[in-house]
Z-matrix of the N, CA and C atoms (Angstrom, degrees):
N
C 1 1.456
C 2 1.533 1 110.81
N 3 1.845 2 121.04 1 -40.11
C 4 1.062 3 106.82 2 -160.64
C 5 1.982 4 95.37 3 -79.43
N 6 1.549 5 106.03 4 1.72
C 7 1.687 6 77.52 5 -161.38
C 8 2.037 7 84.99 6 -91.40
N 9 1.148 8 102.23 7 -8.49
C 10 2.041 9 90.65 8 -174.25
C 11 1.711 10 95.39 9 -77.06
N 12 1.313 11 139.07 10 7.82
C 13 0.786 12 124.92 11 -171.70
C 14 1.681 13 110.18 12 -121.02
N 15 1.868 14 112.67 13 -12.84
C 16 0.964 15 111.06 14 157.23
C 17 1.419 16 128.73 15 -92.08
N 18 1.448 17 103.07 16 -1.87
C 19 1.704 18 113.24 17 164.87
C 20 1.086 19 116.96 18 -71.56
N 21 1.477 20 120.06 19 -34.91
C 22 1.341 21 120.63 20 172.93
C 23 1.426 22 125.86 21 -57.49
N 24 1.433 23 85.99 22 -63.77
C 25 1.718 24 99.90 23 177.41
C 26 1.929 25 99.01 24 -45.17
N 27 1.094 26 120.35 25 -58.69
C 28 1.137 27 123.98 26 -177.47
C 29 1.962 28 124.37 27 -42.69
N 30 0.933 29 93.88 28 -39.56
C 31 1.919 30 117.52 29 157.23
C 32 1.169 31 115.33 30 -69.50
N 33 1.126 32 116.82 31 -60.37
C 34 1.461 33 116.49 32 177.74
C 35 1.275 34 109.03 33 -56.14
N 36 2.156 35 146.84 34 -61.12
C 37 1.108 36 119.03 35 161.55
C 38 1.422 37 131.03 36 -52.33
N 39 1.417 38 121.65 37 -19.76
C 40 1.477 39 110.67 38 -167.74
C 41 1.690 40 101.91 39 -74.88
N 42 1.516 41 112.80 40 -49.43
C 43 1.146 42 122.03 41 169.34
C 44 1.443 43 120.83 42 -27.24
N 45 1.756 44 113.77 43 -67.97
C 46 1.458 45 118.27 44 174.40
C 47 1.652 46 105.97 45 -36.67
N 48 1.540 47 94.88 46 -58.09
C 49 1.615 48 90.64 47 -154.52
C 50 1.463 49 113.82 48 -60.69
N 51 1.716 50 121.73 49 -16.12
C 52 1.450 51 107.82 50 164.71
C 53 1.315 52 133.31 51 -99.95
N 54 1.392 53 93.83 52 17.80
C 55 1.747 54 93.44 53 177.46
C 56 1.559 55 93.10 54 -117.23
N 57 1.278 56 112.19 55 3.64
C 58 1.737 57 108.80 56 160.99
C 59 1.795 58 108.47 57 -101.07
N 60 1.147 59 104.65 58 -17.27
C 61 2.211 60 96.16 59 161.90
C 62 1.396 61 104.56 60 -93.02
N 63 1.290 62 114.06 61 -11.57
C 64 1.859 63 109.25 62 173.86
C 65 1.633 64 102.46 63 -68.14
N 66 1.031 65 107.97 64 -32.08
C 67 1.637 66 118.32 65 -162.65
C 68 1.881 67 108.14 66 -97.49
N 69 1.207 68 113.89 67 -34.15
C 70 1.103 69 83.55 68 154.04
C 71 1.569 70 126.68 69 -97.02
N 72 1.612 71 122.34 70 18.60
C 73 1.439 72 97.63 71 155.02
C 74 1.146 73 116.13 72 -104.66
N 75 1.443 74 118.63 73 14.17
C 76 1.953 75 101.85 74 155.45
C 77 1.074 76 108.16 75 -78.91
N 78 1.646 77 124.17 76 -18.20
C 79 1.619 78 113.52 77 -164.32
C 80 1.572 79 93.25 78 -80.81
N 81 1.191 80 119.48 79 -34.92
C 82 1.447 81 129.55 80 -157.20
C 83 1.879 82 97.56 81 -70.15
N 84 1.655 83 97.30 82 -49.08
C 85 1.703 84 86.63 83 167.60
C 86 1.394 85 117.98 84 -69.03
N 87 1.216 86 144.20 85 -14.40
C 88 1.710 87 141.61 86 -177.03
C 89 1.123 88 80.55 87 -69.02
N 90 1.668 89 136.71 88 -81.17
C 91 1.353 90 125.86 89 -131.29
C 92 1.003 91 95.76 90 -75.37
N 93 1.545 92 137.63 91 -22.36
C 94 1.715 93 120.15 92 -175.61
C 95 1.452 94 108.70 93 -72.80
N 96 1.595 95 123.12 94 -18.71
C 97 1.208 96 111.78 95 -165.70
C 98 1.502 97 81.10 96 -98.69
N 99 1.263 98 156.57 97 -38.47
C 100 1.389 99 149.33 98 -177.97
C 101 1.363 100 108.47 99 -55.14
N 102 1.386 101 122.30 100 -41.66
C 103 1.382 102 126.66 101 -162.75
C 104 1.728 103 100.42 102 -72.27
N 105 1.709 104 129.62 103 -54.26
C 106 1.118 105 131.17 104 120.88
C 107 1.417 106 113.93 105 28.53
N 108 1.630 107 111.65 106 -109.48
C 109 1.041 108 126.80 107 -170.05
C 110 1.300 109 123.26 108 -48.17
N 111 1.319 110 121.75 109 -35.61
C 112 1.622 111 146.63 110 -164.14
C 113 1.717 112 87.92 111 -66.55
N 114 1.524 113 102.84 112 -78.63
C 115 1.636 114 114.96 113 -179.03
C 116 1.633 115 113.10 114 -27.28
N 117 1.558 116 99.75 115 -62.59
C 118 1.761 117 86.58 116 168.60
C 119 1.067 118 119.55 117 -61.26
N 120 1.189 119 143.20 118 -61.40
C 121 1.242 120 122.55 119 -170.02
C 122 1.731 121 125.06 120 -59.33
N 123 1.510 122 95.35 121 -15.04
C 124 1.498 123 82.19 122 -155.58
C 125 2.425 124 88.00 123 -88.17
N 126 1.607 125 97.29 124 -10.92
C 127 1.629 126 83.23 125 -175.07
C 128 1.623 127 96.70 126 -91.47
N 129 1.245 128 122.26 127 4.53
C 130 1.372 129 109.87 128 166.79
C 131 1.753 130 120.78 129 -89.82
N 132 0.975 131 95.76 130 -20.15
C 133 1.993 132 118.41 131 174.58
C 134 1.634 133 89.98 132 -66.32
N 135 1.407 134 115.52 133 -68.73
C 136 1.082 135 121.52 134 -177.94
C 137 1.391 136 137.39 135 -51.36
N 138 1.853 137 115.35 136 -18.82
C 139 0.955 138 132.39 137 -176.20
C 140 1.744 139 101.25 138 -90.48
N 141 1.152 140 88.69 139 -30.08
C 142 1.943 141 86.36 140 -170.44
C 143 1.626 142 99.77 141 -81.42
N 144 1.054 143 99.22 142 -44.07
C 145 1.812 144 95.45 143 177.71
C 146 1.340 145 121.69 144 -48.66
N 147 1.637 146 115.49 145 -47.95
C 148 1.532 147 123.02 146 -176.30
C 149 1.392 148 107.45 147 -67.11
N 150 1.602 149 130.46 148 4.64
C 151 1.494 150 122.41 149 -160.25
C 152 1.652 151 94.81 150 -107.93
């Protein structure tokens, strides 16, 4: 009994820990596609201003 209960426990952290690196690479893809977006806009702001 005590070892079905350290398998668990044992699943249960491994589990967390990959649906917490799953999560930060969607976050990791948002900000790359935000970071992206920002740059254009911000060298087109910038382009009209310098004219």
């Amino acid at each position: 009994m005590g070892l079905v209960v350290l398998l668990l426990i044992l699943a249960l952290i491994f589990g967390g820990v990959g649906l917490f690196m799953e999560g930060l690479k969607i976050l990791l893809v948002i900000a790359g596609i935000l970071l992206i977006f920002g740059l254009l806009t911000g060298y087109r702001s910038y382009g009209r201003r310098g004219l």
